[in-house]
Every structure is written in structure tokens, then in C-alpha cells.
mmCIF file of the N, C-alpha and C atoms, coordinates in Angstrom:
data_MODEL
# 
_entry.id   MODEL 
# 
loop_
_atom_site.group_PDB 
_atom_site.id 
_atom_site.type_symbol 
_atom_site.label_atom_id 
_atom_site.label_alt_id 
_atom_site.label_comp_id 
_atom_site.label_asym_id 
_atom_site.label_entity_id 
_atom_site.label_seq_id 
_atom_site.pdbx_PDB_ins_code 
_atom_site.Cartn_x 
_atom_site.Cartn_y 
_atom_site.Cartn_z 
_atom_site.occupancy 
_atom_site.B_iso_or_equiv 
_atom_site.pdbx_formal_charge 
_atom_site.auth_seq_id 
_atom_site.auth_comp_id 
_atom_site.auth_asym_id 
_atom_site.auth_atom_id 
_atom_site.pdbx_PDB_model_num 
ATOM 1   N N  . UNK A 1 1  ? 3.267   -6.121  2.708   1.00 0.00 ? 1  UNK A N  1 
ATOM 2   C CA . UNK A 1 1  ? 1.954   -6.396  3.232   1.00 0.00 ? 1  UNK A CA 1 
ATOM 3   C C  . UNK A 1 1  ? 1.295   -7.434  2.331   1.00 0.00 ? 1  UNK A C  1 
ATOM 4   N N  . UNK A 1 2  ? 0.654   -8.396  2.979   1.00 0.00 ? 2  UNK A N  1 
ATOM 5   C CA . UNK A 1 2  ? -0.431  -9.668  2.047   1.00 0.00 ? 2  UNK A CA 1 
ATOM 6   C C  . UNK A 1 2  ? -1.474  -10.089 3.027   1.00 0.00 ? 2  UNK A C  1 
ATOM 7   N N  . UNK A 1 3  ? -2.276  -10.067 1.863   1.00 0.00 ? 3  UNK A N  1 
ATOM 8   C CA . UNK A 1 3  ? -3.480  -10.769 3.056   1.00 0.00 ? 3  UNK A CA 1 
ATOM 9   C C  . UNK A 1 3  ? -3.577  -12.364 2.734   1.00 0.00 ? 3  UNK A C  1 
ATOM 10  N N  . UNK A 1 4  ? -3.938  -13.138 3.633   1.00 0.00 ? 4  UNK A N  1 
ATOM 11  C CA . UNK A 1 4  ? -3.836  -14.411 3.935   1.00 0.00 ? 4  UNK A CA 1 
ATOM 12  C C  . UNK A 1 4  ? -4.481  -15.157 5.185   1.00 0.00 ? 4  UNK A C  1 
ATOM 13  N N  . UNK A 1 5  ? -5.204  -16.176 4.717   1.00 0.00 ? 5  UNK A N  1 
ATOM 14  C CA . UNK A 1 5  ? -5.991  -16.816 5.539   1.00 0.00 ? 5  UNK A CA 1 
ATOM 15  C C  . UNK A 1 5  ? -5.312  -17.493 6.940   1.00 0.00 ? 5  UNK A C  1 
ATOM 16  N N  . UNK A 1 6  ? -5.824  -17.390 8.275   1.00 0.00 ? 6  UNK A N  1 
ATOM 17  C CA . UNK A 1 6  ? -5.120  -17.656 9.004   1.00 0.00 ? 6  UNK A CA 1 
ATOM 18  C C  . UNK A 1 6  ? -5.639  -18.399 10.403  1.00 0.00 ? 6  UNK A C  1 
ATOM 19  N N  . UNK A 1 7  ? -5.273  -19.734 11.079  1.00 0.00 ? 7  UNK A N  1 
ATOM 20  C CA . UNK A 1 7  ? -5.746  -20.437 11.965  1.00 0.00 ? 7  UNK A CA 1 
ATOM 21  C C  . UNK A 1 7  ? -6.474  -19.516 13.069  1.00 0.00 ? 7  UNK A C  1 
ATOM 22  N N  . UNK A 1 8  ? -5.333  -18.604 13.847  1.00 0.00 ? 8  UNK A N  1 
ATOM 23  C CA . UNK A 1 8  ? -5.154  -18.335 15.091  1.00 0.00 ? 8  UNK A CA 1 
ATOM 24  C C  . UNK A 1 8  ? -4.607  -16.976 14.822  1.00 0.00 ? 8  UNK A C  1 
ATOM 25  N N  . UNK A 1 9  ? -4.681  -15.933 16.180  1.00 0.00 ? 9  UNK A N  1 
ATOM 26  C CA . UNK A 1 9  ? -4.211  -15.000 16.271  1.00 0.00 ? 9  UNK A CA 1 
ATOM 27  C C  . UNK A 1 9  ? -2.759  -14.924 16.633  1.00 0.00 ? 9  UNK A C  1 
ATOM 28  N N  . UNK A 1 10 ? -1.879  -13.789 16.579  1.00 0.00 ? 10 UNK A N  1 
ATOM 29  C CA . UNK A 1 10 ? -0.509  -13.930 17.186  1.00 0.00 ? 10 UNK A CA 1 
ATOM 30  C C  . UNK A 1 10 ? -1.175  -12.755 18.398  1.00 0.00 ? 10 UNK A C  1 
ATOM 31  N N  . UNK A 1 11 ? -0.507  -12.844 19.348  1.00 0.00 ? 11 UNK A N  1 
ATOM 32  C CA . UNK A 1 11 ? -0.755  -11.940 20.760  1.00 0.00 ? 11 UNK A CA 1 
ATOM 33  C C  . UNK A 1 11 ? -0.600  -10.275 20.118  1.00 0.00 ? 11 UNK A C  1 
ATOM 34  N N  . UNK A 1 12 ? 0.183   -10.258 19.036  1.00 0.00 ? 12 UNK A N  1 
ATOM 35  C CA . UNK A 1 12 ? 0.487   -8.773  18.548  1.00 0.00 ? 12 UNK A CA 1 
ATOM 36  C C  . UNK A 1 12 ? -0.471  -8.422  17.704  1.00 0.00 ? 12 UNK A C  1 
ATOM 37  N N  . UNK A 1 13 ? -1.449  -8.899  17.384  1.00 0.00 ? 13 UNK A N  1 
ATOM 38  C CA . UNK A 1 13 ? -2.821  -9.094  16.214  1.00 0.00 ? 13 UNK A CA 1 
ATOM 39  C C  . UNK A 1 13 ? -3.348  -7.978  16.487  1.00 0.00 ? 13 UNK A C  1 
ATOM 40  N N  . UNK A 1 14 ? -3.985  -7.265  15.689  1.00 0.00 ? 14 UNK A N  1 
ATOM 41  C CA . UNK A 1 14 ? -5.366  -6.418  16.304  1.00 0.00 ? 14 UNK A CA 1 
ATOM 42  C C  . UNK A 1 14 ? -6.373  -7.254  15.165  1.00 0.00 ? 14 UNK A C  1 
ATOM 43  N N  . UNK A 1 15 ? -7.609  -7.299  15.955  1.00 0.00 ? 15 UNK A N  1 
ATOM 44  C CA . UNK A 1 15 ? -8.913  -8.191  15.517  1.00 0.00 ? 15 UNK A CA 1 
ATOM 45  C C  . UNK A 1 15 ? -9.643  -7.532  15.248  1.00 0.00 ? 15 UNK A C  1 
ATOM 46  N N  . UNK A 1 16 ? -10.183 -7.048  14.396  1.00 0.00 ? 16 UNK A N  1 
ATOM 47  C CA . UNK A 1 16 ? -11.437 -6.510  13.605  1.00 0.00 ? 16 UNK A CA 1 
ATOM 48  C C  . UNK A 1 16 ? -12.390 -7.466  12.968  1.00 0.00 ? 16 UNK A C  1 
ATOM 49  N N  . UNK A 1 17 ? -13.879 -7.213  13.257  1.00 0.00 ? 17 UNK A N  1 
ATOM 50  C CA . UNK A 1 17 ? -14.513 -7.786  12.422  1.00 0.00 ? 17 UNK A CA 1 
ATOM 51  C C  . UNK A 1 17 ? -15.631 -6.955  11.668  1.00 0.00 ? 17 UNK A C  1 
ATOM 52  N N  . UNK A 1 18 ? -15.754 -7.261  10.648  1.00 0.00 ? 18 UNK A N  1 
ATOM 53  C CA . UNK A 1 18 ? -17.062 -6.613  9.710   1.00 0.00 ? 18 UNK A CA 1 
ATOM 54  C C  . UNK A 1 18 ? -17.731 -7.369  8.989   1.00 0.00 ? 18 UNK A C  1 
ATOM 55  N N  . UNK A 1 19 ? -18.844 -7.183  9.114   1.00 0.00 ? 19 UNK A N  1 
ATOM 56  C CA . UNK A 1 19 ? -20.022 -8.373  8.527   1.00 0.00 ? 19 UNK A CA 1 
ATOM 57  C C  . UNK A 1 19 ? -19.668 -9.501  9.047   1.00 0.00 ? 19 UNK A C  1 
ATOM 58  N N  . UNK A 1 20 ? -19.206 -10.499 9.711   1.00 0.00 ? 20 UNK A N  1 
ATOM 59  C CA . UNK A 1 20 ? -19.316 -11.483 10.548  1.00 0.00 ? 20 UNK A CA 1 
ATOM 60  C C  . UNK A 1 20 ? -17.986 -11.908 10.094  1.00 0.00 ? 20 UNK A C  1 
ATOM 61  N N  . UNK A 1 21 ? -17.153 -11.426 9.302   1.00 0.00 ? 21 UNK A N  1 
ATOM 62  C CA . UNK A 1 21 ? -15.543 -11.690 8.917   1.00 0.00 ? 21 UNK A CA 1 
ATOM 63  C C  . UNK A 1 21 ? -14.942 -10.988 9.882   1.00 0.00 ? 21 UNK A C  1 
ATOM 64  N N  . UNK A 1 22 ? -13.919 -11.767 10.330  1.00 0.00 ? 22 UNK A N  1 
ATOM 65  C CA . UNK A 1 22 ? -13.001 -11.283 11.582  1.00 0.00 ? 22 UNK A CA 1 
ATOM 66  C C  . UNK A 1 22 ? -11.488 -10.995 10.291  1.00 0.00 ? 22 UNK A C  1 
ATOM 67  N N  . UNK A 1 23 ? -10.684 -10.302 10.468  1.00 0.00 ? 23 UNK A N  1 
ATOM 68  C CA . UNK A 1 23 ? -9.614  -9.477  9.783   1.00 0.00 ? 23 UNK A CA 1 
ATOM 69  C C  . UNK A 1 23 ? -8.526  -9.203  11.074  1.00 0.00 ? 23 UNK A C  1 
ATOM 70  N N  . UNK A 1 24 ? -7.386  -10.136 11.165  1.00 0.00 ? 24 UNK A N  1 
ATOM 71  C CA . UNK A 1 24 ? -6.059  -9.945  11.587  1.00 0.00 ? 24 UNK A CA 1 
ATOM 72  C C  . UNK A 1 24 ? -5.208  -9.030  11.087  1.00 0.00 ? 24 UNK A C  1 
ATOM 73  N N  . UNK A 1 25 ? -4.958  -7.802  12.167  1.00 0.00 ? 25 UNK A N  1 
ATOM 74  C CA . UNK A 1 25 ? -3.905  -7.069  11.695  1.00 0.00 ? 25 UNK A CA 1 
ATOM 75  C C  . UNK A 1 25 ? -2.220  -6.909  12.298  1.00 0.00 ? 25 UNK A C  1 
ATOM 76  N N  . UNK A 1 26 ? -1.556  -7.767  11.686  1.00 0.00 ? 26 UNK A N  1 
ATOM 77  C CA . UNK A 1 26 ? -0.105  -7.497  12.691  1.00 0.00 ? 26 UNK A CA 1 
ATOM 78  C C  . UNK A 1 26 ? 0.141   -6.662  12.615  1.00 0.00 ? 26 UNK A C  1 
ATOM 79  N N  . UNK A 1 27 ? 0.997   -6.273  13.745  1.00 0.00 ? 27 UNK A N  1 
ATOM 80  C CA . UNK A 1 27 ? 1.476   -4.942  14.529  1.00 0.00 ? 27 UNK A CA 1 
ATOM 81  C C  . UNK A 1 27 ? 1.878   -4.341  13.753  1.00 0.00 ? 27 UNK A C  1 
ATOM 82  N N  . UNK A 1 28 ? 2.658   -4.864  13.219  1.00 0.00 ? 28 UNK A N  1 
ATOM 83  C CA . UNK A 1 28 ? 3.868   -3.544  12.275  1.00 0.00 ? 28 UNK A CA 1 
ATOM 84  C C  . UNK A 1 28 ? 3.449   -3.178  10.819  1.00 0.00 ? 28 UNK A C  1 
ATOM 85  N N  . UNK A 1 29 ? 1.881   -3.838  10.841  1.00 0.00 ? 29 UNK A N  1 
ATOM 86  C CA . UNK A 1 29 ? 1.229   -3.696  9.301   1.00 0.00 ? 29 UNK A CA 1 
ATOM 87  C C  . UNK A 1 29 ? 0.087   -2.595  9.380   1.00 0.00 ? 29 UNK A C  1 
ATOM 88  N N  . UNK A 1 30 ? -0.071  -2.172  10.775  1.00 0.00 ? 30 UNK A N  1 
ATOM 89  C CA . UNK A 1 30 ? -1.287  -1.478  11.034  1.00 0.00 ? 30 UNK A CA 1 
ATOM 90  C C  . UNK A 1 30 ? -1.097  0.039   10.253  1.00 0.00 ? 30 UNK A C  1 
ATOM 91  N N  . UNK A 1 31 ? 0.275   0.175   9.905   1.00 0.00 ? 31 UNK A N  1 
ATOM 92  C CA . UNK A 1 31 ? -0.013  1.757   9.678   1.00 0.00 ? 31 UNK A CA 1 
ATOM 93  C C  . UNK A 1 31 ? -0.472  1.784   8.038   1.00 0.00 ? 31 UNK A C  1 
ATOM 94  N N  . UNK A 1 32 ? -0.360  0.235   7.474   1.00 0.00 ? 32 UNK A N  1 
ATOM 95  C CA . UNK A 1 32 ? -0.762  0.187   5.672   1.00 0.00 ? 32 UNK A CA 1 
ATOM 96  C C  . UNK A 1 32 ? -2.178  0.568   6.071   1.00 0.00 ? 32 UNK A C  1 
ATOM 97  N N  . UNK A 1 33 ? -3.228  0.031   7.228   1.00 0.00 ? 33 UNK A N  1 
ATOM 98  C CA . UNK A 1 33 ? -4.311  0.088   7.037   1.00 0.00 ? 33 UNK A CA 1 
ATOM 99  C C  . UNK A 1 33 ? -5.088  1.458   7.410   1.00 0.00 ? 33 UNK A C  1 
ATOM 100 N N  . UNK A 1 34 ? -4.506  2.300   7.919   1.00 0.00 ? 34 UNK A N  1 
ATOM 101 C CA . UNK A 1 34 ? -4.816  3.711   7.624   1.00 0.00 ? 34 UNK A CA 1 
ATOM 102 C C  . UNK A 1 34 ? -5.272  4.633   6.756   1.00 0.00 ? 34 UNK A C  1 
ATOM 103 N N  . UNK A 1 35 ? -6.741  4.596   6.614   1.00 0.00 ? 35 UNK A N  1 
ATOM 104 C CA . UNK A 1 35 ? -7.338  5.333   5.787   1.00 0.00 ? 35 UNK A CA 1 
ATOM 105 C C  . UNK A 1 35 ? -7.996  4.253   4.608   1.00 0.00 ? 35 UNK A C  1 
ATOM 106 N N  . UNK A 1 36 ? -7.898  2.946   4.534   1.00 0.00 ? 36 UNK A N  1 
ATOM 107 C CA . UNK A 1 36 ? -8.833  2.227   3.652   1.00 0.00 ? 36 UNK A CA 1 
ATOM 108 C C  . UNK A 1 36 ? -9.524  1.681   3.913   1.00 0.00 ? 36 UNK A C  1 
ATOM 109 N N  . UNK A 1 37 ? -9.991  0.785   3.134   1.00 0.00 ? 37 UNK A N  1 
ATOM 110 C CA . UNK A 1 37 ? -11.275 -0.408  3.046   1.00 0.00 ? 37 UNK A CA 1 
ATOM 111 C C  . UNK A 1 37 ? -11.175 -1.346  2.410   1.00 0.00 ? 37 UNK A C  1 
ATOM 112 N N  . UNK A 1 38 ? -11.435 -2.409  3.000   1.00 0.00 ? 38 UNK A N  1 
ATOM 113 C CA . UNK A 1 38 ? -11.120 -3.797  2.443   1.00 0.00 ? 38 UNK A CA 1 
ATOM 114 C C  . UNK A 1 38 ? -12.311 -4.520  1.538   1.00 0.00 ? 38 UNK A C  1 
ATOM 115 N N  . UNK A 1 39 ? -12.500 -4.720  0.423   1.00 0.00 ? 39 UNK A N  1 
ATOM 116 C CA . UNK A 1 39 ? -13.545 -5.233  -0.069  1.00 0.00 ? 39 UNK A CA 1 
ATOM 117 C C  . UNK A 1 39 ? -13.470 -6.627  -1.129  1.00 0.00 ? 39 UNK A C  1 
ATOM 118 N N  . UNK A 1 40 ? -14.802 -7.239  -1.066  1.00 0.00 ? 40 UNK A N  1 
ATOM 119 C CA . UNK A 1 40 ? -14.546 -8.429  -1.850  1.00 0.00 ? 40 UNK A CA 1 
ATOM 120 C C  . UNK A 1 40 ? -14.916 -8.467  -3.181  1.00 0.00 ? 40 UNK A C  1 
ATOM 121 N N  . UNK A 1 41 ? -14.194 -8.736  -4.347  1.00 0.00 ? 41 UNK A N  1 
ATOM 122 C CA . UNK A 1 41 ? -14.765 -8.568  -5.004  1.00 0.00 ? 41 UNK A CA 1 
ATOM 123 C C  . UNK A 1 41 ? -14.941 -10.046 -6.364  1.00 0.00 ? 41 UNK A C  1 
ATOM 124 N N  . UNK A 1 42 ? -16.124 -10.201 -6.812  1.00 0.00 ? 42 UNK A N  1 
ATOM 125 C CA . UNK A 1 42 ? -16.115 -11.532 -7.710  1.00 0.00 ? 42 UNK A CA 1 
ATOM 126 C C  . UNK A 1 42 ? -15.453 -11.630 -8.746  1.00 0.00 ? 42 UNK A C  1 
ATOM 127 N N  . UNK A 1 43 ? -14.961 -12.232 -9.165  1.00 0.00 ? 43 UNK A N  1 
ATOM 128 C CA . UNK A 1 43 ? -14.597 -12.000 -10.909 1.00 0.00 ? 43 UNK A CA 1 
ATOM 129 C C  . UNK A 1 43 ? -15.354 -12.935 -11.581 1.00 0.00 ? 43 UNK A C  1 
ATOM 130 N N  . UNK A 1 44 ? -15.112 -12.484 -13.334 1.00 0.00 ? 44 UNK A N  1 
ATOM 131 C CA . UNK A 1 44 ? -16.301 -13.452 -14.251 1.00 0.00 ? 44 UNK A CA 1 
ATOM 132 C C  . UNK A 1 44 ? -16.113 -14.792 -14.255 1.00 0.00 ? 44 UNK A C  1 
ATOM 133 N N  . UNK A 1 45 ? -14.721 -15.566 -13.697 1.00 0.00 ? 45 UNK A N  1 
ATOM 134 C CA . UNK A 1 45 ? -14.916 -16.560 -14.095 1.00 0.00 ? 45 UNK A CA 1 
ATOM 135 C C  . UNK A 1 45 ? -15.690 -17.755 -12.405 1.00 0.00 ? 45 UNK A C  1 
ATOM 136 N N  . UNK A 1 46 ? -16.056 -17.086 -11.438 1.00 0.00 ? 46 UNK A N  1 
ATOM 137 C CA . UNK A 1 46 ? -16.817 -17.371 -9.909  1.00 0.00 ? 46 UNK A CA 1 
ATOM 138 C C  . UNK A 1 46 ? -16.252 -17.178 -9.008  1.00 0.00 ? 46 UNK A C  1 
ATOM 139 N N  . UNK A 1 47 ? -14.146 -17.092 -9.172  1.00 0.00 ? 47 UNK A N  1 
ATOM 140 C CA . UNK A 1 47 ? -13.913 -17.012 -7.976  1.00 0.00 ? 47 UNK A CA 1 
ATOM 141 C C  . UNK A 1 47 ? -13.956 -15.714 -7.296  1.00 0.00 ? 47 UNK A C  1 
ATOM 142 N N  . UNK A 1 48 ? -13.138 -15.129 -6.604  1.00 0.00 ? 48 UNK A N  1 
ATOM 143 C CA . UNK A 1 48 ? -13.143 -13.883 -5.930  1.00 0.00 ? 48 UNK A CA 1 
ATOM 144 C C  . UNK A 1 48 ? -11.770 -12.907 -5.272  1.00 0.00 ? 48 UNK A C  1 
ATOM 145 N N  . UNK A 1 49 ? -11.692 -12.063 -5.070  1.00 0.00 ? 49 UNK A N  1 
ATOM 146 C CA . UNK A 1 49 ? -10.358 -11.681 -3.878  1.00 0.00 ? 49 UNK A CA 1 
ATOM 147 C C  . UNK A 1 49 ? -10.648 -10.497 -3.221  1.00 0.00 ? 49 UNK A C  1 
ATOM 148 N N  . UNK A 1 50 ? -10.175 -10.644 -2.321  1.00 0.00 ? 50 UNK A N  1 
ATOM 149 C CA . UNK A 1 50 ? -9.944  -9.129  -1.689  1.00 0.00 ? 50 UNK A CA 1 
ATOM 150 C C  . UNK A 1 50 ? -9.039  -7.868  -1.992  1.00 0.00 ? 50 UNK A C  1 
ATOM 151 N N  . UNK A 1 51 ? -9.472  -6.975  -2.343  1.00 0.00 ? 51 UNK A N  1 
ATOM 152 C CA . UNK A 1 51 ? -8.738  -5.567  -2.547  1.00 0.00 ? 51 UNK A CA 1 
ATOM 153 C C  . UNK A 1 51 ? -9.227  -4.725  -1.250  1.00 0.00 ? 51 UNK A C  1 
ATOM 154 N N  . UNK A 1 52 ? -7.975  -3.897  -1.368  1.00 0.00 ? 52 UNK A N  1 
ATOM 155 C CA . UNK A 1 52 ? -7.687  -2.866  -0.533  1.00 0.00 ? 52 UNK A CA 1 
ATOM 156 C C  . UNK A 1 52 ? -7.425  -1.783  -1.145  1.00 0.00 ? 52 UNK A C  1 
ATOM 157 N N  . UNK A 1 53 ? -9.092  -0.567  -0.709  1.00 0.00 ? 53 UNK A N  1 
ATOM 158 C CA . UNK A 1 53 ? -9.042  0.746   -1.777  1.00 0.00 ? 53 UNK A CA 1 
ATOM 159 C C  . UNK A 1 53 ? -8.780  1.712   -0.778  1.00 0.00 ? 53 UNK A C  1 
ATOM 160 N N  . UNK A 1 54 ? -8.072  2.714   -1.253  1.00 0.00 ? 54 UNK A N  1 
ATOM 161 C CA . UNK A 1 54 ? -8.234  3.918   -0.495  1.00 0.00 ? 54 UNK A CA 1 
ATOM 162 C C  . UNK A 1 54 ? -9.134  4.984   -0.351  1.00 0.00 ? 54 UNK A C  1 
ATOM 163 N N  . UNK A 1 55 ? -9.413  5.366   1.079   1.00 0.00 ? 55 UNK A N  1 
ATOM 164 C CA . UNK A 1 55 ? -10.534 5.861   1.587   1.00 0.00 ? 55 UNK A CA 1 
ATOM 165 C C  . UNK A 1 55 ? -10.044 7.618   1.239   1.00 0.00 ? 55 UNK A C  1 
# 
């Protein structure tokens, strides 16, 4: 599983959005996302990433 920025959907996608961010999930990745939360977080030196905590 990786998360990664992406043009377009594939037809097998599921589309979620939260807070005005839309989040692609392929098919065969949906069962990692069971039971978490995706959040952004800054680091000290400005940039940022996304983690995935469990709920």
C-alpha cells in the first residue's frame, strides 16, 4: 500500500472526500483502509505528509 498523488480515477477507484480533499482508493487496497484515519501532518522543517493511524 502507498499513497500518491494522482491525475484521474481508475473505474475500480472508490472516491472519498474530506475537507475538500478527494482520496482514491483501489480496489484491492480497500481492506488496508478499514478502521483508520488519514491525517496531515507538518514537520519542523515546513514540509508535510500524510499518515495513516489506527482508529
Amino acid at each position: 500500500m502507498r499513497l500518491a498523488l494522482e491525475e484521474s480515477a481508475l473505474e475500480s477507484d472508490e472516491i472519498t472526500e474530506e475537507s475538500g480533499i478527494s482520496f482514491l482508493v483501489n480496489e484491492r487496497d480497500k481492506v488496508y483502509f478499514n478502521n483508520v484515519k488519514i491525517d496531515y501532518t507538518k514537520s519542523l522543517f515546513g514540509g508535510g505528509q500524510f499518515i495513516i493511524l489506527k482508529v
